[in-house]
Each structure stands twice: as structure tokens, then as C-alpha cells.
C-alpha positions as CSV (number, residue, x, y, z in Angstrom):
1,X,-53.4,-12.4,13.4
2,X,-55.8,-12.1,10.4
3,X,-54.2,-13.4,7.2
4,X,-54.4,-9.9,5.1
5,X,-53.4,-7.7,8.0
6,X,-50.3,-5.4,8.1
7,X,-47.1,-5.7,10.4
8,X,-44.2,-3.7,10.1
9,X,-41.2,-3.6,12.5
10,X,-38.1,-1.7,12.7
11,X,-34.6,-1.5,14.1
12,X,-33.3,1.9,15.6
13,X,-30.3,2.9,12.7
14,X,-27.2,2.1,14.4
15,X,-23.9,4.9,14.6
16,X,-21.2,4.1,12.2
17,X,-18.6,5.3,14.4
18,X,-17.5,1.3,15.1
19,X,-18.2,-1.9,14.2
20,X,-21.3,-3.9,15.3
21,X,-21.4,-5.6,18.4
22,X,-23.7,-8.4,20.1
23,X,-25.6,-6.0,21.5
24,X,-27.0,-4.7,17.7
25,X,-27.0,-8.4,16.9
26,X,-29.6,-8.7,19.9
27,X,-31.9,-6.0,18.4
28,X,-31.9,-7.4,14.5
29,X,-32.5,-10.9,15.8
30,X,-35.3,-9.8,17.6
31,X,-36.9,-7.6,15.0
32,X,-36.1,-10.3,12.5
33,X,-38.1,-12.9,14.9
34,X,-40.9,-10.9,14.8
35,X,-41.0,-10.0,10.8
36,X,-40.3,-13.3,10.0
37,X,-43.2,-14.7,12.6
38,X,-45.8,-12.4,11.1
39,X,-44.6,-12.9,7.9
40,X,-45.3,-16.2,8.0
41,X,-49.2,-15.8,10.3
42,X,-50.1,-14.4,6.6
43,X,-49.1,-11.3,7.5
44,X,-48.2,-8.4,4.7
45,X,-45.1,-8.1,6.5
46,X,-42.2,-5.3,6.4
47,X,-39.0,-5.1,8.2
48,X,-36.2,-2.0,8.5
49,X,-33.1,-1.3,9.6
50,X,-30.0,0.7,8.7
51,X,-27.4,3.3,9.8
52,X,-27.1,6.4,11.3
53,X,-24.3,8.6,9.6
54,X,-24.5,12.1,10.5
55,X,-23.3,14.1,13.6
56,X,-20.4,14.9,15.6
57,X,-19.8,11.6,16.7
58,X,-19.5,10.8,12.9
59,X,-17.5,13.4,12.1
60,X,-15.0,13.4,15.0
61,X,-14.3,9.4,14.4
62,X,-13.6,10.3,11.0
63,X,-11.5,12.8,11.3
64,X,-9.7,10.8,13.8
65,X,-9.1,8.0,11.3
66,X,-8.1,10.7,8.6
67,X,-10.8,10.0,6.6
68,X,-14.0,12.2,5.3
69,X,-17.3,11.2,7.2
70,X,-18.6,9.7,4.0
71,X,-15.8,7.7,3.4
72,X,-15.8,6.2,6.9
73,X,-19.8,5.8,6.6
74,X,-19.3,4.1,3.3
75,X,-16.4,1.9,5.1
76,X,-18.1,0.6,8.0
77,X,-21.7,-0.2,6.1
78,X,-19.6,-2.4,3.4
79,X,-17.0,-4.3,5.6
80,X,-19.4,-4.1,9.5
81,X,-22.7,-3.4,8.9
82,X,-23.9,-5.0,6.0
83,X,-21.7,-8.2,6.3
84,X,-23.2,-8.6,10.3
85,X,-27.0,-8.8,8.4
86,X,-25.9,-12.6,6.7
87,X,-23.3,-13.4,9.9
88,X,-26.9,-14.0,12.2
89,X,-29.2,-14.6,8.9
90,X,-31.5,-11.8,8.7
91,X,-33.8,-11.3,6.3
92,X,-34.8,-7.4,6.3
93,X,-37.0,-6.0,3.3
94,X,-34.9,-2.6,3.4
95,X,-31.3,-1.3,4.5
96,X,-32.2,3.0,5.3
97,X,-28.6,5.1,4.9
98,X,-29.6,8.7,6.7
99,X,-26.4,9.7,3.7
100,X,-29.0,8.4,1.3
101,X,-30.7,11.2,-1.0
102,X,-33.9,9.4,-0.6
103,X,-33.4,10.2,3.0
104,X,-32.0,13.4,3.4
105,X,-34.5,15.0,0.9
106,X,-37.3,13.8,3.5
107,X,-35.8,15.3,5.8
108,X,-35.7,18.6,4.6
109,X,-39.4,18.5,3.6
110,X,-40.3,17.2,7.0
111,X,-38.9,20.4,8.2
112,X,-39.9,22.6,6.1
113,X,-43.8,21.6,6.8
114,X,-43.1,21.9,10.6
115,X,-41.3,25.6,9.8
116,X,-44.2,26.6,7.8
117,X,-46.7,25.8,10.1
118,X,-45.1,27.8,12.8
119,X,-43.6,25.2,14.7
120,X,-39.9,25.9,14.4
121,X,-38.4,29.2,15.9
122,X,-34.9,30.4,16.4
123,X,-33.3,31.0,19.6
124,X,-30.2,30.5,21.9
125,X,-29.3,27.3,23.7
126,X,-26.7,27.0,26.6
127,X,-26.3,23.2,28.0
128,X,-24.7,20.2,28.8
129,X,-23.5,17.9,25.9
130,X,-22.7,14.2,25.4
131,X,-21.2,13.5,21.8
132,X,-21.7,10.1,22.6
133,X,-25.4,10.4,23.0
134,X,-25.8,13.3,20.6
135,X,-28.2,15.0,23.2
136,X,-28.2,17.8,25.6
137,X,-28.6,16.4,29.2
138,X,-29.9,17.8,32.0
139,X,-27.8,18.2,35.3
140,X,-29.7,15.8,36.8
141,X,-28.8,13.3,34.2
142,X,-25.6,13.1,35.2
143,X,-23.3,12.1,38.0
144,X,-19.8,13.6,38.8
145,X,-16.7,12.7,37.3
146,X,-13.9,10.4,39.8
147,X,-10.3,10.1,38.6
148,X,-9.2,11.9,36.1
149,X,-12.7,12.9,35.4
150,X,-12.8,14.5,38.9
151,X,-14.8,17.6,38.6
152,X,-16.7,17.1,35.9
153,X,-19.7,16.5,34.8
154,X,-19.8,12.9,33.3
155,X,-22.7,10.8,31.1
156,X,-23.6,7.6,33.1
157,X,-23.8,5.9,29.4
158,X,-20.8,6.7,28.2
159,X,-18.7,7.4,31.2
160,X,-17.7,10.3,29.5
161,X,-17.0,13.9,30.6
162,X,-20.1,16.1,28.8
163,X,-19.6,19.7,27.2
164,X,-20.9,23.1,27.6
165,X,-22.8,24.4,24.5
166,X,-23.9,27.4,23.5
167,X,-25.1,28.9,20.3
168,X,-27.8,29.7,18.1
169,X,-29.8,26.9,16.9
170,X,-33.9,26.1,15.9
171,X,-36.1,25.3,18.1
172,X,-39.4,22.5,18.0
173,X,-42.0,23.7,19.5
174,X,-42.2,20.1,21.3
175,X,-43.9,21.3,24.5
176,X,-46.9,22.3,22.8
177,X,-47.8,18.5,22.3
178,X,-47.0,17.9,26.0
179,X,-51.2,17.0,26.7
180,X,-51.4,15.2,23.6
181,X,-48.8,12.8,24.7
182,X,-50.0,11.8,27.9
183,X,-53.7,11.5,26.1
184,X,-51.6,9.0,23.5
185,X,-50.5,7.4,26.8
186,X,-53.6,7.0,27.9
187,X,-55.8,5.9,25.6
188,X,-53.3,3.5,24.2
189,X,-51.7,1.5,27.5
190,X,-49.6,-0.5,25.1
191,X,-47.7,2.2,22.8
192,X,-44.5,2.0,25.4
193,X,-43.8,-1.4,26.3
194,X,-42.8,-2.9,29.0
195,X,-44.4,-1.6,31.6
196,X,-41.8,-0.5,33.7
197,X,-40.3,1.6,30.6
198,X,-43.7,2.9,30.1
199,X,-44.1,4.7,33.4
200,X,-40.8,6.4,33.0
201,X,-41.7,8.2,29.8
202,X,-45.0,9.1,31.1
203,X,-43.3,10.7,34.5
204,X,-40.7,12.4,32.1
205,X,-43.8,14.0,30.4
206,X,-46.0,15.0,33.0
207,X,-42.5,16.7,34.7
208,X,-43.1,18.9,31.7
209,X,-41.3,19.2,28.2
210,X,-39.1,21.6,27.0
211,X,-38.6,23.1,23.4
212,X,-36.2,20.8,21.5
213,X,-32.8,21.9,19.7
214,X,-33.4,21.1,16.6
215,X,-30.3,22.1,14.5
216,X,-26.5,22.7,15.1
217,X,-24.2,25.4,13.8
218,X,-20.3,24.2,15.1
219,X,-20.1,21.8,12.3
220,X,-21.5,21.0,9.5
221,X,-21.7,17.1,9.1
222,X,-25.8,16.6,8.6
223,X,-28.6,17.5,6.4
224,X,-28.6,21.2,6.1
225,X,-31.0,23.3,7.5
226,X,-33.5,24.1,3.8
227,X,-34.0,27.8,4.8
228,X,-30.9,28.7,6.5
229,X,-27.8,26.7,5.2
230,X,-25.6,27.7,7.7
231,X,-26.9,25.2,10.4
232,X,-27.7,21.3,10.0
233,X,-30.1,19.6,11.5
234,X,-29.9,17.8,14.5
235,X,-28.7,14.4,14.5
236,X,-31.6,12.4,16.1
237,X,-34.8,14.9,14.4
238,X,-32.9,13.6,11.0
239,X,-32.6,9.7,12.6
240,X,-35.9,9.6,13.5
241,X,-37.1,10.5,10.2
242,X,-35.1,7.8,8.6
243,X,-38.8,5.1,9.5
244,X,-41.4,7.5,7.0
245,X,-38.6,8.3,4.6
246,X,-37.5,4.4,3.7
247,X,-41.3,4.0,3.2
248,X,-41.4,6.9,0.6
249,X,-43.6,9.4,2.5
250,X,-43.7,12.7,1.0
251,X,-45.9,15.5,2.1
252,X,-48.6,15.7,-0.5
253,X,-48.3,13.4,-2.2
254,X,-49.1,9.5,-2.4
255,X,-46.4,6.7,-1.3
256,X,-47.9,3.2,-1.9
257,X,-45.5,1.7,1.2
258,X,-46.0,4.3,3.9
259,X,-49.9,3.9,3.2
260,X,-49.4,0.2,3.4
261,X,-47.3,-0.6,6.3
262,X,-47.0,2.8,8.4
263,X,-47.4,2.9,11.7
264,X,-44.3,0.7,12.3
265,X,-43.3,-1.0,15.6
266,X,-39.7,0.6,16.9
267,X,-38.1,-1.8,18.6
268,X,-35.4,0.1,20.6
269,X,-32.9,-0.4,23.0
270,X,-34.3,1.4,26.5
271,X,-31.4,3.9,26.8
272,X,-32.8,5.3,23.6
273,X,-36.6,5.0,24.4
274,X,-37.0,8.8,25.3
275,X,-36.4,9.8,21.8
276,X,-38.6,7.2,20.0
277,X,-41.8,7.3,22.4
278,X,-41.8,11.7,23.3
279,X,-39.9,13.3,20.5
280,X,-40.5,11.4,17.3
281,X,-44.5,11.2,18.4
282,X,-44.6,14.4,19.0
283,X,-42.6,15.2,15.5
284,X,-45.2,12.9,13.9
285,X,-48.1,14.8,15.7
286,X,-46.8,18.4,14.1
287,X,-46.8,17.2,11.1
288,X,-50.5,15.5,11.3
289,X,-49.2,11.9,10.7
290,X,-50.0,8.7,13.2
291,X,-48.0,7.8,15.7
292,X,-46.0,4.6,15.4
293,X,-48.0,1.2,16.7
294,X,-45.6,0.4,19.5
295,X,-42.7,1.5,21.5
296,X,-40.9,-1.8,22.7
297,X,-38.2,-0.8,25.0
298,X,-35.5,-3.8,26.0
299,X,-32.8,-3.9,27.9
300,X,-29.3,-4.2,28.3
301,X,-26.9,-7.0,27.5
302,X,-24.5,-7.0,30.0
303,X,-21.0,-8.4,30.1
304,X,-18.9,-8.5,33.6
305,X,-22.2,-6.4,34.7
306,X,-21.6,-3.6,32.5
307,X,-23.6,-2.7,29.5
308,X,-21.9,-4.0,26.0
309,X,-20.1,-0.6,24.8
310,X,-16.9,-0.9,22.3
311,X,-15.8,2.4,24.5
312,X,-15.3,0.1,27.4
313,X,-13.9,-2.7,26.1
314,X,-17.2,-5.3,26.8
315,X,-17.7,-5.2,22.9
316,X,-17.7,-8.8,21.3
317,X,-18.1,-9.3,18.2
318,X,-21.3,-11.5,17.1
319,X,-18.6,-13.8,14.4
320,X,-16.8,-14.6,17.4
321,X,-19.9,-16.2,18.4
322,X,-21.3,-17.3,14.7
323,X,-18.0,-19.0,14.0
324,X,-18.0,-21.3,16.7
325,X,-21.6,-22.1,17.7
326,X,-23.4,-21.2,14.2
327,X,-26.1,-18.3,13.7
328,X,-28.9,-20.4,14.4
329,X,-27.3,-20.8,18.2
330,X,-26.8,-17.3,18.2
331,X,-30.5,-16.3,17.6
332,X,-31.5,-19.1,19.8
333,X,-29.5,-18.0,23.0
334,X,-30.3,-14.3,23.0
335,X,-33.9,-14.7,22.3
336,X,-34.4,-17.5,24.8
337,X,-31.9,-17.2,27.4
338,X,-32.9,-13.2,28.3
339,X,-36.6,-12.0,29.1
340,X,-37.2,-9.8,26.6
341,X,-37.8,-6.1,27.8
342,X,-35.3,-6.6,30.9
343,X,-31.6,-6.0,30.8
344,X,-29.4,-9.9,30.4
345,X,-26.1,-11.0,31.1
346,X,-23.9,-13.0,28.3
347,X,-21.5,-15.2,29.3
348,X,-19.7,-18.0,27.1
349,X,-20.2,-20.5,29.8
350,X,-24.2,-19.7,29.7
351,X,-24.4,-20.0,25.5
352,X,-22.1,-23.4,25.4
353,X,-24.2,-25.2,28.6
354,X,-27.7,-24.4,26.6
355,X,-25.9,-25.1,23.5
356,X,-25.3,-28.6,24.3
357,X,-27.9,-29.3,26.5
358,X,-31.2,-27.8,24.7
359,X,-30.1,-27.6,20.8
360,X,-27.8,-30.5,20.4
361,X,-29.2,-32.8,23.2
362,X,-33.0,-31.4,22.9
363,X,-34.1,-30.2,19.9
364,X,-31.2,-31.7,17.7
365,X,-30.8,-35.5,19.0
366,X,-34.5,-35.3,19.1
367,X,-34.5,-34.8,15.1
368,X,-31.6,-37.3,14.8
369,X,-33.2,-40.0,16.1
370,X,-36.7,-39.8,14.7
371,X,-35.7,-39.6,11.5
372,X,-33.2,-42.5,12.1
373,X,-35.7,-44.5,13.4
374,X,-38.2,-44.4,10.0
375,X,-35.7,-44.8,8.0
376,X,-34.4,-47.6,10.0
377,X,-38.3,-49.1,10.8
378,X,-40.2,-48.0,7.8
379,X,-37.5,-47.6,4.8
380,X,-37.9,-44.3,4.9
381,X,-41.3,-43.8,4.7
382,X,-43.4,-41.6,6.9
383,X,-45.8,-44.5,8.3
384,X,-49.4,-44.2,8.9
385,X,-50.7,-43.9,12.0
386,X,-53.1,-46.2,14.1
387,X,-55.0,-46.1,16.8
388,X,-54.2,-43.3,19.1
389,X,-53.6,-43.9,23.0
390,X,-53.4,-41.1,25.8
391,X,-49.9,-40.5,25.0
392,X,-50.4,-39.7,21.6
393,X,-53.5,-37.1,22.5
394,X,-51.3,-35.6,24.8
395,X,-48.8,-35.2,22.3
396,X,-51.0,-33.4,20.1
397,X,-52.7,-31.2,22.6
398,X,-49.2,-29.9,23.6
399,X,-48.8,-29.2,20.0
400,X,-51.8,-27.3,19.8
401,X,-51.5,-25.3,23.3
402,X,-47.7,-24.6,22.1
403,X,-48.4,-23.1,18.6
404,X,-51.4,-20.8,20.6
405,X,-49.7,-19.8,23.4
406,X,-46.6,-18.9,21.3
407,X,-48.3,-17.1,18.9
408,X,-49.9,-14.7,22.0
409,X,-46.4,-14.0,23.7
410,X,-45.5,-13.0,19.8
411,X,-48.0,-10.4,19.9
412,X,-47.0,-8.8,23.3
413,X,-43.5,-9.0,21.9
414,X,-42.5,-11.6,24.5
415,X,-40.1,-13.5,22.2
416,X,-38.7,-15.5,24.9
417,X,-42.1,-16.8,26.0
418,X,-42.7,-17.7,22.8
419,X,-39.3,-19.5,22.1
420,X,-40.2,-21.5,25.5
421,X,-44.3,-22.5,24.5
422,X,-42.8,-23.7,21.6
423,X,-39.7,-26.0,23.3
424,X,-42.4,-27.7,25.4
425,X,-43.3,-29.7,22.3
426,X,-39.3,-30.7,22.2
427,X,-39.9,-31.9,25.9
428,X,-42.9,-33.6,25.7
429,X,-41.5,-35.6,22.2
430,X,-38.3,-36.5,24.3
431,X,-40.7,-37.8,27.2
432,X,-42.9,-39.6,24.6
433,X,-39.7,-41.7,23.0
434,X,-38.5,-42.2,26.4
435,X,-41.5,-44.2,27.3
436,X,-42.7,-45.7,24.3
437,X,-39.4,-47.5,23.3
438,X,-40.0,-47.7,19.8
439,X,-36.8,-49.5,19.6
440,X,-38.6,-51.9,21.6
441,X,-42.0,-52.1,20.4
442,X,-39.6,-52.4,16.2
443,X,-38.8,-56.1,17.9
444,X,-42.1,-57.4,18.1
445,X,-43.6,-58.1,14.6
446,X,-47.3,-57.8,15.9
447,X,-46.5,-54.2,17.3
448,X,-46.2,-53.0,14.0
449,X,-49.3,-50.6,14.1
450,X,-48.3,-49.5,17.3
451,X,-44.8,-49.1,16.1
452,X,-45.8,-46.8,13.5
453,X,-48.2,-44.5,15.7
454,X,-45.7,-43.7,18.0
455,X,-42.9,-43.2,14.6
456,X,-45.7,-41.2,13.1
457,X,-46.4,-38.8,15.8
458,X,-42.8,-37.7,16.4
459,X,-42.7,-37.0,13.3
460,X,-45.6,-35.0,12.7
461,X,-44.6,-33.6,16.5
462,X,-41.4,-32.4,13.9
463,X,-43.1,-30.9,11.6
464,X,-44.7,-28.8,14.1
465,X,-41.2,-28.0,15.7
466,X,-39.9,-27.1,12.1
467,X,-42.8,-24.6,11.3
468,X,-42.8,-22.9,15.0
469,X,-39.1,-22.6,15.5
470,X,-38.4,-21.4,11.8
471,X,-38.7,-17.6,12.7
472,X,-35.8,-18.4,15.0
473,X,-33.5,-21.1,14.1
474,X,-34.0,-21.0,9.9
475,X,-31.2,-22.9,9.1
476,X,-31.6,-26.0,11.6
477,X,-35.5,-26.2,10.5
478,X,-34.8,-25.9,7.1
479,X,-32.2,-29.0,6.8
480,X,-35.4,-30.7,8.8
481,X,-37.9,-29.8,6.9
482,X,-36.1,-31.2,4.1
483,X,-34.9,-34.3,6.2
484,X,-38.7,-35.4,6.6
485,X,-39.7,-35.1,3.5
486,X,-42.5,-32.5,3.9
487,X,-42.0,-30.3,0.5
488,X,-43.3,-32.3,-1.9
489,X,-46.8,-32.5,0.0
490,X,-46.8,-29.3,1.6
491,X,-44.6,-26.9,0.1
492,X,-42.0,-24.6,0.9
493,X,-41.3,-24.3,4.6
494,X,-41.1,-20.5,4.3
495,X,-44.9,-20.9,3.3
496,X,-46.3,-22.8,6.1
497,X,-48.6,-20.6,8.0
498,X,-47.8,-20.2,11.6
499,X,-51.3,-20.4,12.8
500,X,-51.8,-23.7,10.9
501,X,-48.9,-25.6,12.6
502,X,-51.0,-26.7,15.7
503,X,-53.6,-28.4,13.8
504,X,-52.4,-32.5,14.0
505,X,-52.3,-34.0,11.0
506,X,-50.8,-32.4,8.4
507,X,-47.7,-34.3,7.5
508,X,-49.0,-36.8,5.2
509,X,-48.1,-40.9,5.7
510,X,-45.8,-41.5,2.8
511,X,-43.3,-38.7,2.7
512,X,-39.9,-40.3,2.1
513,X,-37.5,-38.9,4.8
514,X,-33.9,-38.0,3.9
515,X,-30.8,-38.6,5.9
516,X,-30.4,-35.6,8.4
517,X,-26.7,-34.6,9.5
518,X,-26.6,-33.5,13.2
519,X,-28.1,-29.7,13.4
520,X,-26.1,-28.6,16.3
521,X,-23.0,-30.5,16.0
522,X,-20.7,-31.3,19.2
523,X,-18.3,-28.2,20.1
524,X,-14.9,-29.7,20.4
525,X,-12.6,-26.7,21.5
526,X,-13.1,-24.6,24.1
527,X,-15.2,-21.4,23.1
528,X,-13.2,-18.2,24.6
529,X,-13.5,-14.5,24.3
């Protein structure tokens, strides 16, 4: 990516109806991967996320709690949803409340344009419900109830019965933009990712698309309706929304972010795709504005092979991870260990083997030891390097290979490709020592250039590893950064540019190294869930 170029990336906003769970950990990591990888390619970079707190959900949950919506909203941002942001070390540019003024005013003017232009009628719906999803279903969409759900109709998300509806609400005139969808489709193969999501939506579409439901009357939790105050608007038009209004778009007039950094990649979890790659383009089309960039559908994270769902009692907290392991372990394992774009399993056996045996054993004894090893060879000091053999050119064309190949899985949003380009370095390094024997070659006065050449290409090797693997583990690289002295001569890690990190070289002989404390220390206890 050109330095100068634009990239902006955003969460879906998350319910307030319960606390976070791994599963929204999965999604900010990921999103906060990416922002932080561009961010650091010189990319003008911009990152969102936030919560979702209208609807009947909302409203039921608070009610049930004894509580008014807005005082559970307010509740669960301050104690959950804001605290789970520094629990896995993300670094977002904006926090988007749908409760917020800025938002809700947006929304109402979005509206309004679309009702002006002729593209909102009034009618009367009749259908299947799910609170849970806060979207009528089609019969199809569901399966039949067993147990004490027998004879009913039941969501396959939720597991929940769904109700029957029926009353007067506004309708989108969404089916008009049915052609224009599959033409977006078309012309742009990559707007839904991955591929497999992709030709889902576009078999939805060319089913054919109805008129969309786009305000309720039975309660009254939500932005109102601007001409008719007796209905609100529909919980997901209002969400969707929420990616224009945190970048200040108004209709008519001028809004420095929006004309900066829209379109915006949605990175989405794939139950939740539908809305995100047919409905909010197809909003965005009425109302003559582009289409978001991309579509990135993953999948599940599954626990005892059901999706993670507080309802069902497969919720886990991400502190319950953080506390044990650390956040950097946590980014690590759900970016690495699961393909992103396909549904994962979590299990605590899976996150403590890796733990040990590719953080503390790979990439962390790896950074131990070099560091050790000039301080303990060189006082301290980075050495200078001599003549290079095969095994240092290797070295430094995996280095090379790693930092481009990473960089491409980046842009196709394959974070777990990435994450493994990257570790070869860590492998090849751990080869390198393992033949070289530098605490052989230390023994032998007259190997002292060769000493240092193999000293000074693990560490530059490190260097590399500390730029590269910043965007995922910011803590770990940061303490090595600072362990090999690079500041003074290079500056701030968080200004290193990504696409400079393959070039060999860079860490200059001389930089005194600082004692480095173990980055992923030994687990003593047992981790359980």
C-alpha cells in the first residue's frame, strides 16, 4: 500500500443486552490487526467500533433488570464494553453509541432524504419475528421447535421460538436496487469476502428482494420516526447508519472524515453478513452515496461445536483468558490458530499447547537468548557484521519473502496467513542458532568476526520480527524493541513502516541492548474454564 493512501475499517456495533464475550474479542482483534497494519504501511488509517442500544432486545433486557434502557446501555458500555477495548489492547480511533445525539440525528436525516425522494411508503406487515435477531424471517429460515418448543417455529441462531407480527410500519423500497446489487456484485468480485459468503448473498439477491420494514410501532425504544412520531425506526436501518454518522456525514453539507476515510471495510461476523452486504448498500445507493470497500464475512467461534452465545451458556469471557495467558496471547491465538473467514473451535487445551510451544518456546526463548548472547559476547553491544555465508543470505531472504508475502495476505484480509509468513522468520532464526552454535563459535578467539555475523543477524532477524508482529502482539514487541536497543537509531517502534521491515540492514551495529524479561512467561496453574 502507497504511503498517502486511505484505510478505514470497522467493527459491527455490538447489542448491549450482555456482556462481551470471546467471540466480540475475535472481531476487535481482527479489525484492530488490520488498522494497526495499515496504520503503520503509511496508511492514513481509521478504525470504529461501538454499541448497538436500541430495540426490543434492549428494552426487554432492561426491563427485566428493572432498569430504563438508557440506564442499562449506559451500564454495560462503562463496566463491559469499554473496559473489554484495554483487556485485549485495542487501539480504535472512535467508540459510536447509536444513544449518541451525533448518531441519532443522522439518522433521522438519512431518512428523511430517502422519504423525500420517494423511497419510503407506508403499509402493513404480517411475519415471523426473532427479538434475538431483530429481523423478520422467512419460514424457510427456520426449523421446528422439539421439547418444550414443540410446535413452533424456532430461529436456528438463537434457538428461540420466533413471533407473529403484524402492524403498520414504513416500508424501503429496497427491491428497486435489486439489479444494481448484483451489477455491484459483479463488477466488484471482492466487495463480499470470502468467497463462499459471497455466493450466498448473491443467490439471496437474484431469489429476488422484498420491500424492507423499516420502522416499528409496539414500542417505542429507538430513534423516532422524524415525520410520524408514533413509530421508531427499525433497529438495524438505525445500526447501519451508525459507519457515516461517526464520520460526520450530513446531507449537504461538508464532513472532513467521511470525505477522507469513507468507504469503510465492515468486518462482520457471517450470521450478520445479509444486512451489511444487501440492505445497507442498497440504503447507501438511495441515498446516492458509495458503497462500503468490502464486505469480510468470518465465521463462527465455536465452543463444544456450538457457536459462542451467552444464551447458551458457551459464553467465556475474554479476562478469563487475559488474566491468565496475557492479551498479547489472546490476539495471537485467535488470529493464528483459526483461518480467517471460516468458522474455529476454541478450546483451552489448543491456546495453552500453542502458548508454550510457539510464543514462549518460539518466538519468546528465541528473543531471550539473542539478546543474552550480545550482552553476554559483545557487552551489550549490537556487533557488526562480517562476511556473510549462505546461511546468513538465507536468513535475509526469508526476511524479505516474510514481510511481502505478509503484507499480501493483509490485503485479502487473510490475517492468519499473514501471522504465519511472518513466524517463518521465527523458524528459520531458531534453525540458524541451532546450527551455528554461537555459544561455540564465543570459545574460539579467532571466530570472533564470525561470532558476531551470526550475533548480528539474529538480531537484525529481531528487529524484523518486532516490526512485523507489532500489529499483533504490541506488548511482547514493544519490551523487544526496547530490549535491543533500536529507538535511539530508529525511532519509535509504532513508526516503523511495515513495508520497510524486509529490507536487511537496518538495525545499526552499536545499539546497546537492554536486559529483556521473558515475553511469554511459563504458565504454572492449570488454565480452566
Amino acid at each position: 500500500m502507497a504511503a498517502g493512501d486511505s484505510f478505514s475499517v470497522t467493527t459491527p456495533i455490538f447489542y448491549v443486552n450482555d456482556a462481551p464475550h470471546i467471540g466480540h474479542a475475535y472481531t476487535e482483534v481482527a479489525v484492530d490487526v488490520l488498522a494497526r497494519w495499515h496504520r503503520q504501511s503509511g496508511a492514513d488509517t481509521w478504525s470504529l467500533t461501538g454499541t448497538d442500544e436500541h430495540g426490543q432486545k434492549i428494552l426487554r433486557t432492561a426491563v427485566a433488570n428493572g432498569v430504563t434502557p438508557k440506564e442499562w446501555a449506559d451500564k454495560l458500555v462503562a463496566d463491559a464494553w469499554i473496559p473489554l477495548l484495554k483487556t485485549i489492547d485495542i487501539a480504535n480511533d472512535d467508540f459510536i453509541r447509536t444513544t449518541e445525539e451525533r448518531h441519532e440525528s443522522v439518522v433521522q436525516q438519512f431518512l428523511q432524504k430517502l422519504y423525500d425522494d420517494g423511497l419510503i411508503y407506508d403499509g402493513e406487515y404480517e411475519g415471523y419475528y426473532c427479538v434475538g435477531c431483530e429481523e423478520y424471517k422467512q419460514q424457510s429460515d427456520l426449523v421446528d421447535g422439539a421439547g418444550e418448543f414443540a410446535g413452533q417455529y424456532v430461529c436456528p441462531i438463537h434457538g428461540r421460538p420466533v413471533e407473529v407480527l403484524k402492524e403498520k410500519n414504513y416500508f424501503f423500497r429496497m427491491s428497486q436496487f435489486q439489479q444494481r446489487l448484483l451489477a455491484l456484485y459483479e463488477s466488484q468480485p471482492d466487495f463480499i469476502q470470502p468467497d463462499s459468503l459471497r455466493n450466498e448473498i448473491v443467490s439471496f439477491v437474484r431469489r429476488g428482494l422484498d420491500d424492507l420494514s423499516i420502522s416499528r410501532q409496539s414500542f417505542d425504544w429507538g430513534v423516532r420516526v422524524p415525520w410520524d412520531d408514533k413509530h421508531v425506526v427499525y433497529v438495524w436501518f438505525d445500526a447501519l447508519i451508525n459507519y457515516i454518522s461517526a464520520l460526520g456525514w450530513r446531507p449537504d453539507a461538508p464532513a472532513e472524515l467521511f470525505d477522507r476515510f469513507w468507504p469503510s471495510s465492515h468486518i462482520v461476523g457471517k450470521d450478520i453478513a445479509r444486512f451489511h452486504a444487501v440492505v445497507w448498500p442498497a440504503m447507501l445507493m438511495a441515498a446516492d452515496l458509495p458503497v462500503p470497500r468490502r464486505v469480510f464475512g468470518h465465521g463462527w467461534l465455536l465452543v463444544g461445536g456450538e457457536k459462542m452465545s451467552k444464551s447458551k451458556l458457551t459464553g467465556i469471557a475474554p479476562s478469563q483468558i487475559t488474566e491468565v495467558f496475557g492479551s498479547d496471547a489472546f490476539r495471537y491465538y485467535f488470529m493464528r490458530a483459526i483461518a480467517f473467514g471460516q468458522d474455529g473451535s476454541f478450546s483451552w487445551e489448543d491456546l495453552a499447547a500453542r502458548y508454550q510451544a510457539e510464543l514462549a518456546n518460539g518466538f519468546g526463548n528465541l528473543a531471550s537468548r539473542v539478546v543474552a548472547m550480545v550482552g553476554r559476547y559483545c557487552d551489550g553491544v549490537v556487533p557488526e557484521a562480517g562476511a556473510a555465508s549462505e546461511a546468513e543470505a538465507g536468513i535475509q531472504r526469508t526476511v524479505a519473502d516474510a514481510a511481502g508475502t505478509a503484507s499480501a495476505a493483509i490485503d485479502r484480509f487473510a490475517i492468519h496467513d499473514a501471522i504465519a509468513a511472518v513466524w517463518s522468520i521465527v523458524d528459520e532464526l531458531n534453525g540458524y542458532l541451532t546450527v551455528q552454535e554461537p555459544w561455540k563459535v564465543a570459545k574460539d578467539e579467532s571466530q570472533a568476526e564470525r561470532l558476531h555475523t551470526i550475533l548480528y543477524t539474529a538480531a537484525e532477524g529481531l528487529r524484523a520480527l518486532a516490526v512485523l508482529l507489532s500489529p499483533v502482539l504490541p506488548q511482547a514487541t514493544q519490551k523487544l524493541w526496547a530490549a535491543l536497543g533500536a529507538e535511539p537509531h530508529l525511532g519509535a517502534l509504532a513508526d516503523q513502516r511495515i513495508p520497510d521491515a524486509g529490507e536487511w540492514g537496518r538495525l545499526p551495529a552499536g545499539a546497546r541492548t537492554q536486559a529483556l524479561e521473558a515475553l511469554f512467561p511459563r504458565i504454572e496453574h492449570e488454565a480452566t474454564a
